[in-house]
C-alpha positions as CSV (number, residue, x, y, z in Angstrom):
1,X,-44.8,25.8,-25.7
2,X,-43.9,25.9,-21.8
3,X,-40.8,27.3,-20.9
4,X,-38.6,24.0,-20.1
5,X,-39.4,22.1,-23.8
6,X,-36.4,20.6,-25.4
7,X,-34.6,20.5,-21.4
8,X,-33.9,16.1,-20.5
9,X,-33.7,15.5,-16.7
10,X,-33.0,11.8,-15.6
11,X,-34.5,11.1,-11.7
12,X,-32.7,8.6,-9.9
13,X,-35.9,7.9,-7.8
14,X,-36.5,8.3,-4.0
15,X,-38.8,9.3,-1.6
16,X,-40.7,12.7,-1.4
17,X,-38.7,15.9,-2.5
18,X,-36.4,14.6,-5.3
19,X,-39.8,13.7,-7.0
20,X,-41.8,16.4,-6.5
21,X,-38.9,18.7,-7.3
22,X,-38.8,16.6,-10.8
23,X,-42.8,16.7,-11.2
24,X,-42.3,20.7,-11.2
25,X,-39.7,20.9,-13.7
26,X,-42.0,17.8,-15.8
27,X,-44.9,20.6,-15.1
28,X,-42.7,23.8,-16.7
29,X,-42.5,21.3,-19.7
30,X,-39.3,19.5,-19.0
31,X,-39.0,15.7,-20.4
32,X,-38.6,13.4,-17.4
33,X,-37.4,10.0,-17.2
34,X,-37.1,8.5,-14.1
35,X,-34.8,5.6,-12.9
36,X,-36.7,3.2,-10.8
37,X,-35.4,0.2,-8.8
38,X,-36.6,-3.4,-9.9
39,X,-38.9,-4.8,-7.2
40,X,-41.2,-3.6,-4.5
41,X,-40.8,-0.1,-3.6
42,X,-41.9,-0.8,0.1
43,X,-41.8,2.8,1.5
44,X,-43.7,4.8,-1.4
45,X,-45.8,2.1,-1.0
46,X,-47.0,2.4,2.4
47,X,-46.8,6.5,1.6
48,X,-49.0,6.5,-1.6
49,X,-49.6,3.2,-3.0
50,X,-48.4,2.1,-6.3
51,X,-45.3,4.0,-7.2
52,X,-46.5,4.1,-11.3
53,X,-49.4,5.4,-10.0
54,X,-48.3,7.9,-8.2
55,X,-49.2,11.5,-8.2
56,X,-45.3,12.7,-8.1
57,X,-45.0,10.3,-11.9
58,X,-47.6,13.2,-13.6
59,X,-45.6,13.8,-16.6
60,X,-42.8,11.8,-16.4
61,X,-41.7,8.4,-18.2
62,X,-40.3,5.4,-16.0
63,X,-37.5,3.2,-16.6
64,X,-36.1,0.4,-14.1
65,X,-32.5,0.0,-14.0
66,X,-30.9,-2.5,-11.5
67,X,-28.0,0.1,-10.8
68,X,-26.1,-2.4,-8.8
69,X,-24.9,-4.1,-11.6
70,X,-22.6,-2.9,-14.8
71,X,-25.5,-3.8,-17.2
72,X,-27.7,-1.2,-14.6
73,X,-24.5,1.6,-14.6
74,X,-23.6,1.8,-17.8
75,X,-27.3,1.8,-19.0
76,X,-28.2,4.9,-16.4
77,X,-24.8,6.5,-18.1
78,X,-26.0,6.2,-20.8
79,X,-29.0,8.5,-20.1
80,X,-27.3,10.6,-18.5
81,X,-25.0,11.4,-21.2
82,X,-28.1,12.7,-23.5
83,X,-29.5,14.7,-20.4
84,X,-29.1,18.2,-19.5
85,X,-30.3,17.3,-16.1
86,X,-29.9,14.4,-12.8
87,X,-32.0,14.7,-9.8
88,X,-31.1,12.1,-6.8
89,X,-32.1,11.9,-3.8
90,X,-30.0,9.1,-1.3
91,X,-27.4,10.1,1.3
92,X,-24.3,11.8,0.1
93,X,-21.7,9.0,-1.4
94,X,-24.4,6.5,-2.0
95,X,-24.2,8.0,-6.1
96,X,-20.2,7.7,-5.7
97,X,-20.5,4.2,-4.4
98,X,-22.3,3.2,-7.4
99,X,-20.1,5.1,-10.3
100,X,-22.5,7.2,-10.8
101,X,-21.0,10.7,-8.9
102,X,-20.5,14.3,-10.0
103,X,-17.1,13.2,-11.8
104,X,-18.5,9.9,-13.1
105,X,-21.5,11.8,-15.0
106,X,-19.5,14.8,-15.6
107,X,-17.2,12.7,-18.2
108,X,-19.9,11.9,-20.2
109,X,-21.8,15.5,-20.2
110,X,-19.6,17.9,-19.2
111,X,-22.4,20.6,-19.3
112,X,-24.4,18.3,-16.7
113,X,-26.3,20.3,-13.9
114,X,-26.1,17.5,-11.0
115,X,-28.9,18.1,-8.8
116,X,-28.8,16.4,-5.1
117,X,-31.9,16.8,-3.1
118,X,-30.6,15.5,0.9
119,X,-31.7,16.4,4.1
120,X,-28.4,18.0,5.4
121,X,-26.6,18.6,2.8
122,X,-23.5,17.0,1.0
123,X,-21.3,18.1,4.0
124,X,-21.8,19.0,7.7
125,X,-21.7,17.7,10.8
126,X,-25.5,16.0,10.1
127,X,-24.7,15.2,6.9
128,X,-24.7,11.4,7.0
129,X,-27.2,11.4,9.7
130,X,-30.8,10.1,9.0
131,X,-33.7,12.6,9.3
132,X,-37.4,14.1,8.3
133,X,-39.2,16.9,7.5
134,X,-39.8,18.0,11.4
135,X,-36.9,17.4,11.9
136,X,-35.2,20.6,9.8
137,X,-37.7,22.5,10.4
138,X,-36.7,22.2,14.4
139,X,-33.6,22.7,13.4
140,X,-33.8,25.9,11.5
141,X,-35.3,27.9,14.3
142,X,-38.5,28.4,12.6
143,X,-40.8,25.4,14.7
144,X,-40.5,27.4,17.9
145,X,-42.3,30.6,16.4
146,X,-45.6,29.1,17.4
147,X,-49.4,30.5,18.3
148,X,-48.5,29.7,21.7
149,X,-51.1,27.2,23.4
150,X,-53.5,27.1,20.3
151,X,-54.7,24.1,18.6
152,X,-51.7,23.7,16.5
153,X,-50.2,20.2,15.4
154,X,-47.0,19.8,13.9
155,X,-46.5,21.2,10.2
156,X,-47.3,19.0,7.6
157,X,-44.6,18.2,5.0
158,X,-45.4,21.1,3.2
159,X,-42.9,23.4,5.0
160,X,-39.6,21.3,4.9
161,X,-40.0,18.8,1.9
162,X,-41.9,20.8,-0.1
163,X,-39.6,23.7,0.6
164,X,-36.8,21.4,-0.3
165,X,-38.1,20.5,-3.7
166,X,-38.8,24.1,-4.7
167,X,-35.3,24.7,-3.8
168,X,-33.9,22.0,-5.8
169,X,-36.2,22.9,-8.6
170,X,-35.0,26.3,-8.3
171,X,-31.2,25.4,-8.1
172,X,-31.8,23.2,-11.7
173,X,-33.4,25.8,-13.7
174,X,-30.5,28.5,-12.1
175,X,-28.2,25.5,-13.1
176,X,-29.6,25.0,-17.3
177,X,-29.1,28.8,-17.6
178,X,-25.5,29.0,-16.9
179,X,-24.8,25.8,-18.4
180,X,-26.8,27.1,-21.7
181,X,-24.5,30.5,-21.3
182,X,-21.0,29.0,-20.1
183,X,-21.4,25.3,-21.7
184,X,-20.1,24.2,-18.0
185,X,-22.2,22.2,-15.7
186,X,-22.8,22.8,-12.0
187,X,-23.4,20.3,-8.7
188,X,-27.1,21.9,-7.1
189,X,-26.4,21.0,-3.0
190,X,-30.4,21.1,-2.2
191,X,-30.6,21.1,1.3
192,X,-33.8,20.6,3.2
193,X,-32.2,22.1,6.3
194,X,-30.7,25.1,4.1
195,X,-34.2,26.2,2.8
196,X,-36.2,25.8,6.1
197,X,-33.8,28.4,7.2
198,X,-33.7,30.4,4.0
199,X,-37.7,30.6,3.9
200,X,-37.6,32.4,7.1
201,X,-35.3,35.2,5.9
202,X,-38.1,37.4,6.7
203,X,-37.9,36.1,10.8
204,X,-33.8,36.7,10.7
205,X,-35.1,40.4,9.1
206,X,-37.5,40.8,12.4
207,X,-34.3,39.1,15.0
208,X,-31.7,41.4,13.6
209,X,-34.6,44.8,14.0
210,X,-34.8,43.5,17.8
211,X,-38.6,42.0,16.8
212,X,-37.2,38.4,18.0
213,X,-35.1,37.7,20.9
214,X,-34.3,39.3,23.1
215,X,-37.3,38.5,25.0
216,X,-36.8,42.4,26.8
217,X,-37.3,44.7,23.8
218,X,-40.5,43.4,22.7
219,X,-42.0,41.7,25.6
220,X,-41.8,38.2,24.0
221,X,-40.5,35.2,25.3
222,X,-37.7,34.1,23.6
223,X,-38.1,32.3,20.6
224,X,-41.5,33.4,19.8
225,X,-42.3,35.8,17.5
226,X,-43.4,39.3,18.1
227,X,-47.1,37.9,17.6
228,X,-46.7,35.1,19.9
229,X,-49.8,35.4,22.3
230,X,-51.5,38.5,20.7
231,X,-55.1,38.1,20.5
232,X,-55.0,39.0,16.5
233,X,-52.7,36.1,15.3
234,X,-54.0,33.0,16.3
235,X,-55.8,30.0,15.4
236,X,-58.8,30.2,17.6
237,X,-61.3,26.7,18.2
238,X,-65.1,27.0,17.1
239,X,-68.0,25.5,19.3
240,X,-67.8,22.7,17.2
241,X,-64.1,21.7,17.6
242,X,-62.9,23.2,14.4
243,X,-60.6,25.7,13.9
244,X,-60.5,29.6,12.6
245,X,-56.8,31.5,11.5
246,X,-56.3,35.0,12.5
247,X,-54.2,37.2,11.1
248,X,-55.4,40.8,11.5
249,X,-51.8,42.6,12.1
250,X,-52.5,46.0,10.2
251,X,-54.7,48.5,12.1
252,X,-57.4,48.9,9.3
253,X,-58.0,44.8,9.5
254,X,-57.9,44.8,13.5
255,X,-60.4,47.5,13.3
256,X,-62.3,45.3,11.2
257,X,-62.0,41.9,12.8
258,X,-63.1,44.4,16.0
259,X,-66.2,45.5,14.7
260,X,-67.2,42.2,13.0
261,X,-67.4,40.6,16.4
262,X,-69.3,43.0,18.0
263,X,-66.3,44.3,20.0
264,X,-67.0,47.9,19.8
265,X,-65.8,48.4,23.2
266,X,-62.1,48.0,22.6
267,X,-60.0,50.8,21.6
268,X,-58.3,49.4,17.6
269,X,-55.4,51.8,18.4
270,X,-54.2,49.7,21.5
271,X,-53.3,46.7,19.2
272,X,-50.2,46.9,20.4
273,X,-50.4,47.5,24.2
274,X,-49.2,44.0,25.0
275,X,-50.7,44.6,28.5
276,X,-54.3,44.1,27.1
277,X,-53.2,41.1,25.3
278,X,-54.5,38.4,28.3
279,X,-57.2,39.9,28.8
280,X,-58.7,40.4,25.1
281,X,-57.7,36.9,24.2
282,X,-59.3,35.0,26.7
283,X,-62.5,36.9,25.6
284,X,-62.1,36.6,22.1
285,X,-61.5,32.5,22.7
286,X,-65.0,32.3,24.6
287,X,-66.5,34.4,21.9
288,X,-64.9,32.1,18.9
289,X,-66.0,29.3,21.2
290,X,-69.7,30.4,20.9
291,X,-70.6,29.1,17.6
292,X,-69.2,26.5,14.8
293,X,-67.0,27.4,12.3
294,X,-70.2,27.9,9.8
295,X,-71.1,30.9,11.7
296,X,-67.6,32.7,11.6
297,X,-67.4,31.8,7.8
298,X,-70.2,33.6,7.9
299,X,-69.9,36.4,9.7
300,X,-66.3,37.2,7.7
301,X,-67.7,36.7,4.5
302,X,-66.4,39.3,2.2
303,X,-64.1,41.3,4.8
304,X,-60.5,42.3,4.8
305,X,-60.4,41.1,8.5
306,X,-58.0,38.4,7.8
307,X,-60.0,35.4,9.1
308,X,-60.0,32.0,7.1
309,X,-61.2,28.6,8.4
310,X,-58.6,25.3,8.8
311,X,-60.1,23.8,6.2
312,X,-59.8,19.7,5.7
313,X,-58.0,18.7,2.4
314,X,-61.6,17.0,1.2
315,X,-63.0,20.7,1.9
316,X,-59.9,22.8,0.6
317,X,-60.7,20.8,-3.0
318,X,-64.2,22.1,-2.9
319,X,-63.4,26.2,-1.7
320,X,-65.2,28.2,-3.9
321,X,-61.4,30.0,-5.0
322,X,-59.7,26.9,-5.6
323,X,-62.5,25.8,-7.6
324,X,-62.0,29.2,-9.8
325,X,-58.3,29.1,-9.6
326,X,-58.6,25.0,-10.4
327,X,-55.7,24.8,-8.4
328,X,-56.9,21.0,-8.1
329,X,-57.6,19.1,-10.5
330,X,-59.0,15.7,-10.1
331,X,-57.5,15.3,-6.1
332,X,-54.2,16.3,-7.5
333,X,-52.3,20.1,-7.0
334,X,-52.2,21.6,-10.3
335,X,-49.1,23.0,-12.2
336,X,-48.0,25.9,-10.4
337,X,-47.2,28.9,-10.4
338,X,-48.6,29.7,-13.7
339,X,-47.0,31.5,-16.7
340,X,-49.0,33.7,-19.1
341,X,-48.0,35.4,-22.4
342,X,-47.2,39.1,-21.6
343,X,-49.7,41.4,-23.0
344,X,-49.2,43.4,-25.8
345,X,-47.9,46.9,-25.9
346,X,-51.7,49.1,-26.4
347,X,-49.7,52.1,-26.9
348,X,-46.4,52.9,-28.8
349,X,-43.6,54.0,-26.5
């Protein structure tokens, strides 16, 4: 039985997060029923296709509600009222508007965990202003920690919606546990702007040890991280235009990315000397530029070096450890992360 049988959450549908935070609980075994608008849903269309065919549905069961209309409100209260959970995702008031708020929903399940999955939150100066996933990410100080001049478009959706929807996901389940302890329900404020810059508590860890800004104790420019143009955290371009990550930041994996390229000439325990950063990564660029990605693959087979191609989503499917971990199954991300029964106790204690 997976951990979230027996929990109800009604979705209000909308676009991206709010969904996907709903197809995670659905995946931990919650019953979804989502609340979908009468007619065309032009948007999702022109994102995925057909809305009932849609990936971010796996799990869940649809109901169309014209919520604009008392028939529409008092049906979705209805729901509501035999639901442990609400997940919506429109700008803040738009719920009130239609009388169907915290307060509203809170007098017909008082142990209701609301859950409201925004950009900017439910308050702020942004809060009723329009935005996307780049967007918080700029905002939360995070974009600007780049690889410098490397062949680096802009995140995909991964970092700020994504993030978003595990936060929300996270705030519901917090929410079911106190409700199941206190009988008292809770209003989850998922920000997408709050967990870009909660995901980088790490970099505000490296900024307050002097690692980030100012630009005079490291030798960085400011906003950069403490990698930013070191030869051994990059993305690097193959002869055949495609792209190879570098990450070797321990000595032990320098040393190895060193002598896998044939670099036995330069001293591992000068990793650091930011002086001999230029130099070495103008020379590691013409050697990464001197074959396709095949060759590298290749070459890094097997090593703690910290190397791994940019891999195309058709190609990711097919990766050898994806295929074992069947972390995609039929196009689609599989259920994660996975829970497994604790072993039993071999000896007595």
């Amino acid at each position: 039985m997976k951990p979230l049988h027996g929990i109800h959450i009604v979705e209000f549908e909308g676009l991206g997060p709010g969904p996907l935070a709903g197809r995670m609980l659905a995946d931990m075994g919650a019953r979804v029923t989502v609340v979908e608008r009468p007619g065309p849903a032009d948007v999702a269309q022109r994102l995925g296709g057909d809305p009932a065919s849609s990936p971010l549905r796996r799990g869940k069961q649809a109901v169309a509600l014209d919520l604009k209309t008392p028939a529409g409100r008092e049906a979705a209260l209805a729901l509501v009222a035999q639901a442990d959970g609400l997940i919506e995702g429109f700008r803040p008031g738009v719920m009130e508007r239609l009388g169907l708020g915290p307060a509203d929903c809170a007098a017909h399940r008082p142990a209701l965990v609301y859950g409201r999955m925004t950009g900017w939150g439910q308050d702020g100066p942004l809060a009723a202003r329009a935005g996307h996933d780049l967007n918080y990410v700029a905002l939360s100080g995070l974009l600007d920690l780049g690889l410098g001049d490397s062949p680096q478009p802009p995140p995909p959706t991964a970092l700020g919606d994504a993030g978003g929807a595990l936060g929300l996901a996270l705030g519901m389940v917090s929410g079911l546990l106190q409700a199941q302890r206190t009988g008292q329900g809770c209003v989850v404020d998922a920000a997408i702007g709050d967990m870009a810059v909660a995901m980088g508590a790490l970099v505000w860890w490296m900024r307050a040890n002097g690692q980030i800004d100012p630009a005079a104790q490291r030798g960085c420019e400011p906003g950069h991280s403490p990698f930013h143009d070191s030869p051994f955290y990059d993305l690097y371009l193959c002869a055949d235009g495609r792209s190879l990550s570098v990450a070797a930041l321990e000595a032990p994996f320098y040393k190895e990315l060193l002598q896998r390229l044939g670099l036995h000439d330069v001293d591992p325990a000068q990793q650091y000397e930011h002086a001999h950063w230029p130099a070495l990564k103008a020379r590691l660029r013409a050697v990464f530029a001197s074959q396709p990605l095949a060759h590298w693959v290749a070459v890094f087979e097997g090593s703690d070096a910290c190397v791994a191609p940019v891999l195309r989503p058709a190609e990711a499917a097919l990766h050898p450890h994806h295929v074992h971990r069947q972390s995609l199954v039929a196009g689609d991300a599989a259920p994660a992360p996975r829970l497994h029964p604790l072993p039993l106790a071999t000896k007595p204690l």
